[in-house]
N, C-alpha and C positions, 0 to 999 in steps of 0.2 A: 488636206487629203481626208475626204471622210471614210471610218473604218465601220463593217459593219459584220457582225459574226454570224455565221451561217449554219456551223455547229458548234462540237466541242471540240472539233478537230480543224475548223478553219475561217478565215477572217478575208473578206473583199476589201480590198484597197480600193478608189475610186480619185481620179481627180477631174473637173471639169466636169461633170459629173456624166462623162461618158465614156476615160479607157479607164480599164480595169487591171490590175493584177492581185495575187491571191497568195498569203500563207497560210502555209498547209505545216500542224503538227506533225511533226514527225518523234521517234524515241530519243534524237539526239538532237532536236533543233528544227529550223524550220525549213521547208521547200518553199522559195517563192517560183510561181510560177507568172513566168513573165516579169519586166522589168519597167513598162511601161514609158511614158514618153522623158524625152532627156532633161533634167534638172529634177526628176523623183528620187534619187537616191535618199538623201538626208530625211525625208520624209518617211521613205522605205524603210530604212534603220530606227524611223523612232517608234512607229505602227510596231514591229518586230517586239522592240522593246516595252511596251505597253502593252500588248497581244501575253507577252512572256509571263504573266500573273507575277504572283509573289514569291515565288522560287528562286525566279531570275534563271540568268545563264541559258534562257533559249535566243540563239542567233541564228542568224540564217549558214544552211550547211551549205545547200546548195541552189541553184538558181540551174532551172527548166525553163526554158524556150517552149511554146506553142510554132512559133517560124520565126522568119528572121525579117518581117515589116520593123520600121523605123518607131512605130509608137507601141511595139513590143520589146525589142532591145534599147531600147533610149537611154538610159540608165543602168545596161548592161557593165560596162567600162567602170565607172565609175565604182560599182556598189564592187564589184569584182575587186579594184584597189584597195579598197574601204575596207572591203572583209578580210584580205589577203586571202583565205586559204580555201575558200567555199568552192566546191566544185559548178563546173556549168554544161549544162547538158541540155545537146538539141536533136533532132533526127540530122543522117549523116546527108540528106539530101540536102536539105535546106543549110547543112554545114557549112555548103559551096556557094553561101549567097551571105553567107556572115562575114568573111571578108570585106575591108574596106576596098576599093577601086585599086590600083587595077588586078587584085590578084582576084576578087569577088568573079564565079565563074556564074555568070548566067545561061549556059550554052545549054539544051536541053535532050536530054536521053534519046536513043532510039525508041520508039515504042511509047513514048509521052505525045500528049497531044503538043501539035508543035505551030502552039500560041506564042504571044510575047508573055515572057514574067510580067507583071505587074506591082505598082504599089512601091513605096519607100523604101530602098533596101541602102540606106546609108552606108550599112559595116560596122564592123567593129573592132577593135585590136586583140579583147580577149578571146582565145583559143578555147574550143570546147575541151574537155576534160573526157566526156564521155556521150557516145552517140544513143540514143533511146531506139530500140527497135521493137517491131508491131508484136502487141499482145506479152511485151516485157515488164514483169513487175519490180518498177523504180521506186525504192522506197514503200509505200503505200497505194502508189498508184498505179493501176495499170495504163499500160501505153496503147494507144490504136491511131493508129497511122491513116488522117483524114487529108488527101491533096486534095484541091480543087484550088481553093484560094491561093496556096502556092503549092509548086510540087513535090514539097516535104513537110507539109502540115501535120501536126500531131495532136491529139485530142489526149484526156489522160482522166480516169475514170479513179475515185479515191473507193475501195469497196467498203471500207468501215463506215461510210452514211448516206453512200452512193451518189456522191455529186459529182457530173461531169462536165471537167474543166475545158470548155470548147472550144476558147480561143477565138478565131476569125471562122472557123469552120462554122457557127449558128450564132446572130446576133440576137437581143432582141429589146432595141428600142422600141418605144414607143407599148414596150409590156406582153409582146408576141413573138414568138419562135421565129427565126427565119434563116434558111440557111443562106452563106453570103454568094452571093448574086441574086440575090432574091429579098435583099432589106429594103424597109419602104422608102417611098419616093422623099421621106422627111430627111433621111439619113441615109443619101446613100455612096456613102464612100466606100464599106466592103464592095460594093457593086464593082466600082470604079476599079478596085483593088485584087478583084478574085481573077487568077488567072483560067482556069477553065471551068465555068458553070456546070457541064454535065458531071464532069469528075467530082466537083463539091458534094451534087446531087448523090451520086452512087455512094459517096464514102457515107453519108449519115444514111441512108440506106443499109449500106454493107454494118456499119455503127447499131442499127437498130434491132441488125438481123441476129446479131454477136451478142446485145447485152443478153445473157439469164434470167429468167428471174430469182435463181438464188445471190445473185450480185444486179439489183435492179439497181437503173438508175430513179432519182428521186428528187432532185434539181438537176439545171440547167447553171453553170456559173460562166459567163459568155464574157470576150474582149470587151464589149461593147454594150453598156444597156443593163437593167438590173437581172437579178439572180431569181431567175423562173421555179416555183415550186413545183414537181409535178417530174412524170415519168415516161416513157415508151409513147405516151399517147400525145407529148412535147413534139417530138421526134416527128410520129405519124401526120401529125396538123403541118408540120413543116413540107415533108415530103409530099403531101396530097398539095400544098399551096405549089411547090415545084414544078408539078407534074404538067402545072394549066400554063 
């Protein structure tokens, strides 16, 4: 697993050198955000512990869901046992697709667009502890609530260095923004995986319209692909590639 530090407040996990998840300092320990694909746990735990400097005693408190795709909880279950007591927190939408089969409810809202879900939704056995809802500050991060790729996608913005943690909501291999349905033809599994495209579109829209500039963003820390330097104008280049 290569570790790579993006500030003073957080560190990219990587395996295979294309999913990602991400610890984020927090006052009491650390946020991981995502769990990535199944058999990362032990690896997770030692990134954690080596991230921890010479203090020690920073472990993970809790563990945040971007959705509930199969090469984002993967290692959900596991790290959950491992820690015992770490909280786990997802949006309450996508809560209904963390289940394993057959209580996993895929059935879709009145007023959703009424596509099929898409993408790995294996399950899980751990229970969320606590549901993340739009424009909620968890910890350090604020929450913005991006569906498109599933319909309880969450994006989650750290405002102490302004990196936002995008999940499957904007990928970007190959070294460019892209929102998912719209990643290049080298890599396109978001594609494969996004359930409604125009919704993708509007949320990093609605995403670009919301950030401030007194809480700007200032990377990009994405599922998939490296951690983009750069702000609003990440965003803009993505949304004008959308458009065509």
């Amino acid at each position: 697993m290569k570790i790579t530090q993006l500030s003073a407040h957080a560190w990219q996990l990587t395996r295979f050198g294309l999913v990602n998840c991400y610890l984020v300092r927090e006052s009491d320990g650390f946020t991981l955000i995502d769990t990535g694909i199944p058999g990362s746990a032990n690896q997770i735990l030692d990134a954690a512990r080596r991230c921890g400097g010479q203090q020690g005693g920073y472990q993970i408190c809790r563990i945040l869901l971007t959705h509930a795709h199969g090469d984002h909880i993967g290692s959900l279950d596991r790290l959950a046992h491992l820690l015992g007591n770490a909280e786990s927190a997802i949006s309450r939408r996508d809560a209904r697709l963390l289940p394993k089969p057959p209580t996993q409810d895929r059935s879709l809202d009145p007023g959703e667009p009424q596509c099929k879900i898409k993408g790995s939704l294996p399950g899980a056995l751990t229970a969320p502890t606590h549901f993340v809802s739009d424009e909620e500050l968890y910890g350090s991060l604020r929450c913005f609530a991006t569906p498109g790729h599933t319909p309880g996608h969450f994006s989650f913005l750290d405002e102490r260095d302004g990196t936002l943690y995008a999940g499957d909501a904007l990928a970007t291999v190959g070294g460019k923004n892209h929102i998912s349905g719209w990643a290049p033809w080298f890599f396109p599994l978001p594609n494969f995986a996004t359930w409604h495209r125009p919704t993708a579109r509007a949320s990093i829209q609605r995403l670009y319209e919301a950030i401030s500039p007194e809480t700007p963003i200032r990377r990009i820390a994405p599922g998939h692909g490296p951690v983009l330097e750069g702000g609003r104008d990440l965003l803009e280049t993505a949304l004008n590639e959308a458009a065509n």
